[in-house]
N, C-alpha and C positions, 0 to 999 in steps of 0.2 A: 540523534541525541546521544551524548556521548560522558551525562554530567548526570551523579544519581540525585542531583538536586533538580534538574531540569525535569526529568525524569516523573520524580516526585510530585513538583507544582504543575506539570502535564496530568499526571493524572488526576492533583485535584481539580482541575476547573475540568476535565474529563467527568469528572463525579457531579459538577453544577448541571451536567446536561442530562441528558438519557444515558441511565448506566447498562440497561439490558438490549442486546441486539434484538430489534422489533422482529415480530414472528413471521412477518412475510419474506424477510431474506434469513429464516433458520436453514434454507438448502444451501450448499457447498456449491454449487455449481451453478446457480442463479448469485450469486454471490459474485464470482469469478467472471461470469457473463457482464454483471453491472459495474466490475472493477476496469474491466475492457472498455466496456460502452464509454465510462466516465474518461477515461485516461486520458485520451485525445485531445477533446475539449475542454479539459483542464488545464491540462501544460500547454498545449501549444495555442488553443482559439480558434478561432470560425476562418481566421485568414491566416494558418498557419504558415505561411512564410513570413508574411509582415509581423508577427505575433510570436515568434520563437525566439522568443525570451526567457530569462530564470524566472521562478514565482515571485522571488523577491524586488524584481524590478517595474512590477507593474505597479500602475497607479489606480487609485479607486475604483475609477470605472470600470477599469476592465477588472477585475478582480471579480467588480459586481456581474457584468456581463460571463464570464465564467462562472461563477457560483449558481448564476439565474440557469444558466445551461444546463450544467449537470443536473440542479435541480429537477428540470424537466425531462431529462432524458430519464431516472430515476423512479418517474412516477409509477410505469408497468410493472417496476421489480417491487417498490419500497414503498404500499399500496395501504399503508394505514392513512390517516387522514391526520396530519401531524403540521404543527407550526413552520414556515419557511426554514427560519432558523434554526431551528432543532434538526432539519431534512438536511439544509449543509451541513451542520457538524457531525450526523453521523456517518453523510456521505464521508467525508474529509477524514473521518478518523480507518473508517472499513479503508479508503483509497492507499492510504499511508501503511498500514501496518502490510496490507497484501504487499504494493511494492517495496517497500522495507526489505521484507523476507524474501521477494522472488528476487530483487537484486543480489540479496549477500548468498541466497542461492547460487547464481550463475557462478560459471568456472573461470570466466576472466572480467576483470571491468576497462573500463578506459584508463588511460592512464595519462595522457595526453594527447595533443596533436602535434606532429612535426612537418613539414614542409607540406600540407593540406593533407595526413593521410592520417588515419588514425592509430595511433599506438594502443594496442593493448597488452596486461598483462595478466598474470593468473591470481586467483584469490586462493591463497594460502587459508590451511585448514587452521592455523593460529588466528586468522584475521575474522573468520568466520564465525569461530568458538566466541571473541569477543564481541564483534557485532551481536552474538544470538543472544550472549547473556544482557545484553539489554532490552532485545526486542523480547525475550522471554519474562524480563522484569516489568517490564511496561503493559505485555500481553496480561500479565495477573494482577493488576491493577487498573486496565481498562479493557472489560469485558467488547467493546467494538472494535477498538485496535486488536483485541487477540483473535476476533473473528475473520479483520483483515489475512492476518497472518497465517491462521488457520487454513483459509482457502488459496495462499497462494500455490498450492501444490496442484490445484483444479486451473487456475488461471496459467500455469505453466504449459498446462496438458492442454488448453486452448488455444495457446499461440503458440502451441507445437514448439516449444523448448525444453531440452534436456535440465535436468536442475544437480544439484548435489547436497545431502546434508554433511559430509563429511563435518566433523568438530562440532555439530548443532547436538546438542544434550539427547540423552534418549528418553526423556521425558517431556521436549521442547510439544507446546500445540500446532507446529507447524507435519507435526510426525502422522498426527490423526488421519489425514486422507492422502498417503501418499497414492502413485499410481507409476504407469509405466514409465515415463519417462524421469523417472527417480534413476541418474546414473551415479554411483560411488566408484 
């Protein structure tokens, strides 16, 4: 999100939902575990080859068929007894803010493809400082997006990837549990 109006009207229907992250995912690292769990089967689906597609190109059903998944994979961690709907949106919002922040973390993103290989290049400590003051803005106005965020430094140290705050505010919530594989 890159628009402080977008920004804004996200966080208020963020506010029509559950504004406090439920107490059974207050750990950091059950947090991270359930950001993992979910990942998979969100983006790509049950037939991940036939099914790796962008989010935006799917049609109802599978939309539905993803939401009902994560749903359930969810139930061990996110263990109040809560409406369906209420259960996707805070999955969807915790999923978002973690990779939000562990992407604008990493030290290179894609940048293309060229003759089938992939191009990358590196994230500038300018490109990162702006990414954060959004995800920063957004984290203080939806207290489960900044939970996302929060743990993505737990979710890094999971799938065993180096991260970098370089240009990330030293007051950013992504700073709270940093760990070792914090490389500056």
């Amino acid at each position: 999100m890159s628009d402080a109006n977008m920004i804004t009207a996200y966080s208020w229907s963020a506010g029509l939902f559950q504004q406090e992250l439920p107490s059974s995912l207050s750990d950091i690292q059950k947090r991270a575990k359930l950001v993992n769990e979910i990942n998979t089967p969100l983006v790509k689906g049950k037939n991940q080859l036939a099914n790796a597609k962008m989010l935006t190109d799917l049609d109802a059903t599978e939309i539905d068929n993803r939401l009902n998944e994560i749903a359930q994979i969810s139930i061990p961690y996110l263990t109040e007894q809560i409406d369906d709907k209420l259960r996707k949106n805070i999955l969807l919002r915790l999923w978002t803010g973690c990779m939000e922040a562990a992407k604008a973390t990493r030290f290179t993103y894609v940048a293309g493809i060229r003759d089938g290989a992939v191009i990358e290049a590196p994230i500038s400590i300018e490109y990162r400082r702006s990414v954060f003051n959004l995800i920063d803005l957004l984290s203080k106005t939806d207290q489960i997006y900044g939970s996302g965020v929060e743990s993505a430094p737990a979710y890094k140290k999971l799938v065993k990837e180096y991260y970098s705050l370089n240009g990330v505010s030293s007051n950013s919530i992504i700073r709270k549990y940093t760990n070792e594989y914090l490389k500056d």
